[in-house]
N, C-alpha and C positions, 0 to 999 in steps of 0.2 A: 426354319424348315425350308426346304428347299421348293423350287415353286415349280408346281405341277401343273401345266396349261390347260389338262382333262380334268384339272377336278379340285384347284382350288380357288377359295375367296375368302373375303377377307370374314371376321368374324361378327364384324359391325356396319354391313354397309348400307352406306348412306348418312353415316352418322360422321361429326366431325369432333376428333378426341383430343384430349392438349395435350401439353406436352411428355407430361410426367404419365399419362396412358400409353405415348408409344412407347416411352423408355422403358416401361414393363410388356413390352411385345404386342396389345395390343390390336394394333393394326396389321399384325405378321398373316398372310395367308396359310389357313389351315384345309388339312385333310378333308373333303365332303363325297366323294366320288367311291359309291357302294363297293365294297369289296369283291362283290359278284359281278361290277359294273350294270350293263343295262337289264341283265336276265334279274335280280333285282326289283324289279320296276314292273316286270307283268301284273303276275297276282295281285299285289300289295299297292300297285302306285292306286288303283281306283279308293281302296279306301284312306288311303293316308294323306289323300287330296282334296278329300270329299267334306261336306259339312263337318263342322265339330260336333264332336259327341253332345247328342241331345239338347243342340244348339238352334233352338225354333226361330226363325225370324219371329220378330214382334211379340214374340214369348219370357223373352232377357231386356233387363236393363240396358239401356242404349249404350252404354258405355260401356257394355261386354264387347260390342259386336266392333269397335273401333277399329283397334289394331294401331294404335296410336301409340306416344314414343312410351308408356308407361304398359300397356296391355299388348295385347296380342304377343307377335314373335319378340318384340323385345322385352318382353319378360319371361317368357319361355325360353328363349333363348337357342344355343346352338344343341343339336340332340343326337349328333354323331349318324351312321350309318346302320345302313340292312334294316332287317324290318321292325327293330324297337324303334327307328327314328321317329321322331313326332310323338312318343308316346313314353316322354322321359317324366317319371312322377306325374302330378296333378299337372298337365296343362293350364295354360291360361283359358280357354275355351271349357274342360272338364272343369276348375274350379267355377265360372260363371255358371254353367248347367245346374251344378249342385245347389249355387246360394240362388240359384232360381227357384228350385222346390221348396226351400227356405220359407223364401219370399210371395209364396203364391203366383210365381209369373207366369206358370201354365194353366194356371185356373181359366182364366177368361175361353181358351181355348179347347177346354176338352169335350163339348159340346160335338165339336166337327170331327173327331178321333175317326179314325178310318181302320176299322175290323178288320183284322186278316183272315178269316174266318179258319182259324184255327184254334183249336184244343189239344189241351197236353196234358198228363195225367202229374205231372210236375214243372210249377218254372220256380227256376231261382234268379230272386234278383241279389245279382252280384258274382263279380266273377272272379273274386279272390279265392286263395285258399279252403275256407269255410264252404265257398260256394261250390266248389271244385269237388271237392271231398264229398259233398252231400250228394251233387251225381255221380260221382265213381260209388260209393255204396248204394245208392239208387238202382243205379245199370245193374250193378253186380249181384245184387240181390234179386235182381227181379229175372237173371238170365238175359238183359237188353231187351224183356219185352214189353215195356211200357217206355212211354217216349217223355224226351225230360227237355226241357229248353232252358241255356243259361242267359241273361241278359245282364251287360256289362257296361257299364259307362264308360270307359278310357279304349279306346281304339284296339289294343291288343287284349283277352284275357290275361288275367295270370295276378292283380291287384299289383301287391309290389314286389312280388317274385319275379321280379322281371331284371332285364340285363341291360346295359351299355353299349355298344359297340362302336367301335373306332379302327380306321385304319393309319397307319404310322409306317411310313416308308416302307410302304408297300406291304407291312406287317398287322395281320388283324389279333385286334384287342379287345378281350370284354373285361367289364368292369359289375358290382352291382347298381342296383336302382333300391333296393331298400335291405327286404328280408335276407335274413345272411345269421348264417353257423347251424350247422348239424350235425348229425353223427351218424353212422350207419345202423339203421334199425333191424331190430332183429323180433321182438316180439310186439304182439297188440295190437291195436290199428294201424299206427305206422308202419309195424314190422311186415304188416300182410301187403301194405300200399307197396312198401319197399321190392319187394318178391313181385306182384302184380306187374308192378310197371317194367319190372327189367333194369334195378338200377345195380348195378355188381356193389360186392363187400368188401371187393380192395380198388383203389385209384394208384398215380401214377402223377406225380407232381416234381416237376422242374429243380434241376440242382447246377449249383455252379460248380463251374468247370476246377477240375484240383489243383489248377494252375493259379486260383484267385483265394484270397482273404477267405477262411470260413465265416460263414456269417447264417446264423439263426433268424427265419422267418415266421412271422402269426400265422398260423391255423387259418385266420376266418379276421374278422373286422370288429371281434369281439373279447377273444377270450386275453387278451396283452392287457385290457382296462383292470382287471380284478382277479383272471382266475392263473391266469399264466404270463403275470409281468418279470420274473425273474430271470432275466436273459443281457448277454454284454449287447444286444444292439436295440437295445431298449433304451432311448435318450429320453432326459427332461430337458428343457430349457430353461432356463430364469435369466431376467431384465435386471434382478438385485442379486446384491450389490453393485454386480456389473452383468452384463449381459455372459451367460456362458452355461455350456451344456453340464449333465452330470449324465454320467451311464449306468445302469445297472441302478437306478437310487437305492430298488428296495431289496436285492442282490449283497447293498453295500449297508445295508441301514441307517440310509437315506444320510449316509455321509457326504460332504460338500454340498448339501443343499442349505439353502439361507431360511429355512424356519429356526426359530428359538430351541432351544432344547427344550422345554418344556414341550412343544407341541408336538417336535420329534420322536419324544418320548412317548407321546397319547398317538401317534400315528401308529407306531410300532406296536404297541399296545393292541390297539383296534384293529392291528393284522393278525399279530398273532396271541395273545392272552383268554385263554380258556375264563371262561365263568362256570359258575353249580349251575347243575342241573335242575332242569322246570319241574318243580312239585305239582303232579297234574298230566293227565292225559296231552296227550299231541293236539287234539283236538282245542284241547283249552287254553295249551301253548299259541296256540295260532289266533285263538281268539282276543286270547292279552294283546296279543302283537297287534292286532287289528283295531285295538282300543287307542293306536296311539302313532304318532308319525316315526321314520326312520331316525329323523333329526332328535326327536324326544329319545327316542329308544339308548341314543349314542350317548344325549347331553344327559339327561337325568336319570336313567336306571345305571349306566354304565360311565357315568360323569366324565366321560370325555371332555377337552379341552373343542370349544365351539371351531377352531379350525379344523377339524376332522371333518364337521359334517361339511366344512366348506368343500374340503378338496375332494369329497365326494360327491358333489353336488352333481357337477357337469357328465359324469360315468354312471351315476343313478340315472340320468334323465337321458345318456343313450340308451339304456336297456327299458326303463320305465317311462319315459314321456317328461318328467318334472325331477326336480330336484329334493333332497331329504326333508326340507322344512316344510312338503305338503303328502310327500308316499306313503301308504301304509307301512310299517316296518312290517308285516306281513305279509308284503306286496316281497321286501327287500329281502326276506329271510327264505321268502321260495326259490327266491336267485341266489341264493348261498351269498349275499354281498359280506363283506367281511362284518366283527360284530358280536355273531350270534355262536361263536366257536364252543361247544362245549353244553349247550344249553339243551337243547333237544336229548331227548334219550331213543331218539326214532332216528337213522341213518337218512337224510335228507336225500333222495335221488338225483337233485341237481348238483348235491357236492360231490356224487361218484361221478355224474357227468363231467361237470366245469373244475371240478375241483383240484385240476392236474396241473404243471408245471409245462411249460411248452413242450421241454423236452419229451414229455412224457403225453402229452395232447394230442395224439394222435388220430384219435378217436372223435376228434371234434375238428372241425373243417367246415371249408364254404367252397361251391361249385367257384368257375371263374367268374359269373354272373352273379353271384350270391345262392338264393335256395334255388334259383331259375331249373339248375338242372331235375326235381323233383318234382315244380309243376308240368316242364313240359315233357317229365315221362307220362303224368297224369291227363294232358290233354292226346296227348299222343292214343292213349290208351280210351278215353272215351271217346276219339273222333280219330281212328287210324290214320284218315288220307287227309290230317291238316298240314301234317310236318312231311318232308319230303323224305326218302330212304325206308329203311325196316325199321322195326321196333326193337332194334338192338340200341343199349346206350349211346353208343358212335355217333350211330345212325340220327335218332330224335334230339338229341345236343346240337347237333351239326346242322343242322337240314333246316332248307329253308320252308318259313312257313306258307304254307299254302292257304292263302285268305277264299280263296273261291271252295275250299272245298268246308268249311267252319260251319254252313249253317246250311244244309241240301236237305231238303224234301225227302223223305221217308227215311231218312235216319233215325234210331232210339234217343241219337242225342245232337241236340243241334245249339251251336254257340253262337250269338249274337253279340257282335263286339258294336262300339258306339251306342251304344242303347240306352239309354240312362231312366230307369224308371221313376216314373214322378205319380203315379198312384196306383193302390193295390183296394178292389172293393170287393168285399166278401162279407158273410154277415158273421160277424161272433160267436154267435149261436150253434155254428154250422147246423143248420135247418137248409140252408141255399147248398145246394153239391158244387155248385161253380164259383169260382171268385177269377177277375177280372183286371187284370193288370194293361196300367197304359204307361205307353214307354214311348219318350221323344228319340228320333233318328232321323236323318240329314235332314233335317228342316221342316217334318213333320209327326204327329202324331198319332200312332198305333195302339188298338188292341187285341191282346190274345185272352182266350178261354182259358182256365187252370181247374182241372180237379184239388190240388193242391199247391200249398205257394210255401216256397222257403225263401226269407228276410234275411240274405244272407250280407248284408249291409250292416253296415254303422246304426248307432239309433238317431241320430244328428241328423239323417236324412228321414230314418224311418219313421220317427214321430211326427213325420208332415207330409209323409206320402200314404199312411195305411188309415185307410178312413174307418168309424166306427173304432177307435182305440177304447176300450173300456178305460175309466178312471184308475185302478189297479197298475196297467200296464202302460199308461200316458207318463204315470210318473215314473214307477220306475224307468223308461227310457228317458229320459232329463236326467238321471243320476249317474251316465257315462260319458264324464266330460273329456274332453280330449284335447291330446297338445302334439306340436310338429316337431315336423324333422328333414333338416336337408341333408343330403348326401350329393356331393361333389366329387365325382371322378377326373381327373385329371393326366392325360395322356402327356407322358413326355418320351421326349425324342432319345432322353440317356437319363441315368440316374448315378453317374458316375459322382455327383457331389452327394448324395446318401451315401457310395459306397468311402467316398473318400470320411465322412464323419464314423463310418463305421454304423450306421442307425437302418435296422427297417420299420422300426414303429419310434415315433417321436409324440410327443405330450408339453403343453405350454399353460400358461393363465395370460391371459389379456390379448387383445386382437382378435382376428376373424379365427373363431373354431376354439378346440382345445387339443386334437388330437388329429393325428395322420399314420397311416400306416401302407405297408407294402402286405402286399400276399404271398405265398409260395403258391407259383403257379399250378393247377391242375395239368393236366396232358389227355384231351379226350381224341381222340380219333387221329383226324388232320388237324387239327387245334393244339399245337407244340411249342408256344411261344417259348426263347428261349431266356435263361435268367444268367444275363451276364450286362454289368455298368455298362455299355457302352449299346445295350439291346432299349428298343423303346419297352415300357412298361407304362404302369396306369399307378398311380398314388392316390388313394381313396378317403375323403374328409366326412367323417358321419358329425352334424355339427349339431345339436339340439340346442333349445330358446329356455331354460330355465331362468325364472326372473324371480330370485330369491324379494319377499316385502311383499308379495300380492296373496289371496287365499288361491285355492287351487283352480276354482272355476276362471277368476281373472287372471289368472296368471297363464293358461290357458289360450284366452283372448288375446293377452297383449302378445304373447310370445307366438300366435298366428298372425296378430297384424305385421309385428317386426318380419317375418317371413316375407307373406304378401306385400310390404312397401317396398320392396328391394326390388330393383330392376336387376335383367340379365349383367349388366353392364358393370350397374356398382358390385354385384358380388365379385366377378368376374377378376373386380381391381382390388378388391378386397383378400382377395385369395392369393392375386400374384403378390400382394402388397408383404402379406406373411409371409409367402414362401422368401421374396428376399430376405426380411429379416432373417428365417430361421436362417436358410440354408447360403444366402450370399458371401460369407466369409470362406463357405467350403466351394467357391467354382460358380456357384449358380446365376445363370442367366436366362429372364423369361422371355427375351426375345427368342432365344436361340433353345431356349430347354421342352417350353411347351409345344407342346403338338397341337392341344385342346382343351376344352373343359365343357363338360356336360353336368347341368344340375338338377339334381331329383327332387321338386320342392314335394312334401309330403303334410296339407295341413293338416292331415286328422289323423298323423300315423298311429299314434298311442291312445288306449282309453289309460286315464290316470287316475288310478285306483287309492284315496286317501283311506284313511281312516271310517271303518264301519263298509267298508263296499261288501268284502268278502262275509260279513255276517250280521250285516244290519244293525240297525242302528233305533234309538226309542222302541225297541220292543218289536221293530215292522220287520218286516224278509228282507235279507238284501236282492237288488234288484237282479241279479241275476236270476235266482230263484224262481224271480214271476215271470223271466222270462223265459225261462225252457219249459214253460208249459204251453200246451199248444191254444192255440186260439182259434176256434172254429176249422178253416181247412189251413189256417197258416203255424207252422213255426217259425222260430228266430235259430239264426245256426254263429253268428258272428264271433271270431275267436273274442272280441272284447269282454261277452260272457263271462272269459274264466279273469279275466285281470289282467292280462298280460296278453303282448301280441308275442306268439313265434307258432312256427307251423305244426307243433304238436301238437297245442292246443286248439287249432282251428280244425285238425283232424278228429277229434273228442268230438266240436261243437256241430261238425258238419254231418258223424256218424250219426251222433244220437240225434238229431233233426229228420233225417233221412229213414230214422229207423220209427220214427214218431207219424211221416207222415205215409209211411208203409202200413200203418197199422189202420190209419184211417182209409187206407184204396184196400 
């Protein structure tokens, strides 16, 4: 890239790299210089400088607060521009805060908590989705006359709805940070959010010029795994017999690909071969399913050949968190995964959503950010003067955010970013009208007053922050185990070696990841990136840790530790190390090709739903169940409730919470 005196450095400095790191670029100076340049830096620089989110001195293990060659920025790594910077996935800082709650490392301290001598007639801890949604119904229900306060642990709201940003000669880029594909809603809770915030029901998305190669792009970062892989620029890769691509596999039925005929056969099979229909209610269908993993469902109801569950293994555990040999197959059949073709006699609504052909996928899409564009119509809309411009699309897409104005004094709703709450006390009983939440912020600890409290978190956190858990609901939260996910954006300066193989979503086994793909760009406002080989663009790696041979809770475990041991650096190398294999034969060079890379590490992104979650198990409730009943003055709103993460669902879990704790004011 060419080197910019205002605003670049290198990506590692300080560090001395050998030699086989500069030859993968490396050491090349990258883009860091705001795209807004200094104006950039007002609002936002005070807090993106400021203490790590609920980061207490002497409250975390010493070896959080380092910044040594293993923690701090070089594990976090590079986090691109504007005002997601710093707040790409779980920080090094946001992970240490959380396994401080864990660990009881604020305990010693909450003796000296310093009151704000405030009350609110609603806080929610957490400012994902879930949490989001439970104050937009909140507000909305009440006319904005009762005041809601969100508290957030990661410096920006929005969980992982959030975006990337990069500038690339002189060209600004967004990428996602996690949540990603939708569709334009029209009925239900979504369909009302949809309407409310101002999001339109047609977009506007980037085409190459007629002068170039037609070439078919994914929807969104999802739907090419399963629902809409039939397309010529759809590559495999395979290393046997000899290394070399195949197009179209399942277009061609999976002709030139090196599996046996036999398992070619069971592949084909398990895409498209009908089975009889379930003798038995829907209800009872789904309860079978729940009796048993996806990996069973395939090998012994439907005797597939055991390399099927293999090559679904890695595309299970983008969408679900783990691979077949631990998901509920009821987890798998809600996601239409291939399979279950024929067996329902109830029209599944996720195979009218996902169940299209790209061509015909319309309907299913991701903002350039991922779902970014739908939370911040949502904060826009609970906190008008956060985002700069009107509340037109253009406008709250574009617009920079305005951190001074997120948490102001006689506001209905006020957001608190860096807040990481570490205990919630209220009595069970609700006999007490107030319950009392303490929340760490730049290096010390706060409490606020709550007529009501929504646990719009994980339970991984909540079972060690909400004091008084009755025995009932201690255990069900321990039965939502959870597993990561990285997401690596990747800025390059051309993508002329994708267009020369003719590929925008490519697919592999072995090396860093399994899968990469391109976007067809959005067009919001001023936001017109243009889609042609020789334009920068962003190439996106959604990579999950499935470690088929462990039961689900450990496999879990290990597949967060592999995350967490990985410095900025070895992924870094790891990623350019693939990109040559794939693409080096077609042009590619990482010196000269990368712009950047930004990584979304995500440990808790999925609750991983086995067997018995959705309907319990020895006779007991499943744990959801106990948990959307309310607890004194608090509920639980977490999309993990329903099984699965995406934003429908956290719209479900945030209504009905919101509507639980209306009933109690």
């Amino acid at each position: 890239m060419a080197k910019n005196k205002d605003s670049d450095t290198s990506s590692h400095p300080g560090e001395k790299l050998n030699r086989r790191e500069k030859e993968l670029g490396m050491d090349r100076e990258i883009t860091r210089r705001d795209f807004l340049n200094t104006a950039a830096l007002g609002t936002g620089a005070g807090l993106l400088s400021a203490a790590a989110p609920g980061w207490t001195k002497g409250l975390l293990p010493q070896d959080s607060q380092t910044g040594d060659s293993f923690g701090g920025p070089s594990w976090t790594g590079y986090a691109g521009v504007g005002d997601y910077a710093r707040s790409n996935g779980n920080t090094w800082p946001v992970m240490t805060a959380g396994h401080g709650i864990r660990d009881s490392a604020y305990q010693s301290a909450i003796a000296n908590v310093r009151s704000t001598g405030e009350t609110y007639d609603l806080v929610i801890a957490g400012g994902g989705y879930a949490g989001v949604i439970s104050a937009y119904t909140f507000l909305k229900e009440t006319q904005r006359r009762r005041s809601c306060l969100i508290l957030e642990n990661h410096p920006i709201i929005g969980g992982e709805a959030k975006r990337n940003e990069f500038l690339v000669r002189g060209r600004r880029l967004l990428g996602p940070q996690g949540s990603n594909a939708t569709g334009v809603e029209r009925g239900g809770i979504t369909g009302g959010i949809w309407k409310d915030i101002g999001l339109p029901m047609e977009f506007e998305f980037a085409k190459l010029a007629a002068s170039r190669r037609r070439m078919e792009f994914p929807s969104d970062n999802y739907m090419y795994l399963f629902w809409a892989d039939v397309f010529e620029n759809n590559g495999f890769y395979f290393d046997s017999p000899r290394p070399h691509w195949v197009s179209n596999p399942w277009g061609r039925r999976l002709e030139g690909t090196p599996w046996p005929e036999n398992v070619r056969r069971d592949l084909l099979r398990w895409r498209n071969e009908p089975m009889p229909p379930f003798e038995g209610t829907e209800l009872d269908l789904q309860r079978w399913l729940d009796s048993m993993t996806y990996e069973e469902f395939l090998t012994k109801v439907r005797k597939f050949h055991p390399e099927v569950a293999r090559y679904a293994d890695p595309r299970v555990a983008s969408g679900l968190g783990l691979g077949s040999d631990v998901i509920s197959a009821n987890a798998a059949y809600f996601f239409a995964y291939p399979g279950f073709q024929g067996l329902s006699k109830v029209p599944n609504p996720e195979l009218t959503f996902r169940g299209r052909r790209l061509k015909n996928s319309k309907s299913v899409f991701c903002f350039p950010g991922g779902n970014d564009g739908v939370m911040r119509g949502l904060l826009k809309w609970l906190v008008p003067g956060m985002i700069e411009g009107s509340r037109s699309f253009e406008d709250f897409y574009n617009g920079r955010i305005r951190f001074d104005q997120m948490d102001r004094t006689n506001e209905p709703c006020r957001l608190r970013a860096g807040a990481t709450v570490v205990k919630v006390v209220q009595d069970p009983d609700g006999k007490r009208k107030k319950a009392t939440v303490i929340y760490a912020k730049d290096g010390e600890l706060f409490s606020v007053e709550a007529r009501t409290v929504i646990w719009a978190g994980a339970s991984f956190t909540g079972k060690h922050a909400i004091e008084n858990l009755p025995g009932e609901y201690l255990s069900a939260m321990e039965k939502f185990p959870r597993s990561p996910m990285l997401v690596a954006n990747v800025a390059l300066n051309n993508w002329r070696f994708l267009y020369r193989l003719g590929y925008t979503a490519c697919s592999w086994h072995g090396g860093f990841g399994y899968t990469c793909n391109m976007v067809a760009p959005m067009h919001v406002g001023t936001y017109r990136p243009e889609l042609d080989p020789d334009a920068p663009f962003i190439l996106t790696f959604y990579t999950p840790f499935n470690q088929r041979g462990l039961d689900l809770v450990e496999q879990g475990k290990a597949a967060r530790a592999r995350l967490y041991a990985t410095n900025y650096r070895q992924y870094e190398s790891q990623i350019r190390e693939q990109m040559v294999k794939l693409f080096g034969d077609a042009g590619f060079e990482p010196a000269r090709d990368i712009a950047g890379i930004v990584l979304n590490r995500w440990g808790h992104a999925y609750v991983t739903a086995g067997p018995g979650f959705f309907f319990g198990q020895d006779g007991k409730p499943a744990p959801s169940d106990v948990l959307r009943r309310p607890l004194g003055r608090l509920t639980f709103a977490h999309s993990e409730l329903s099984g699965h993460q995406y934003w429908g669902a956290a719209a479900d879990e945030g209504h009905r919470a919101a509507e639980q704790v209306l009933a109690m004011l």
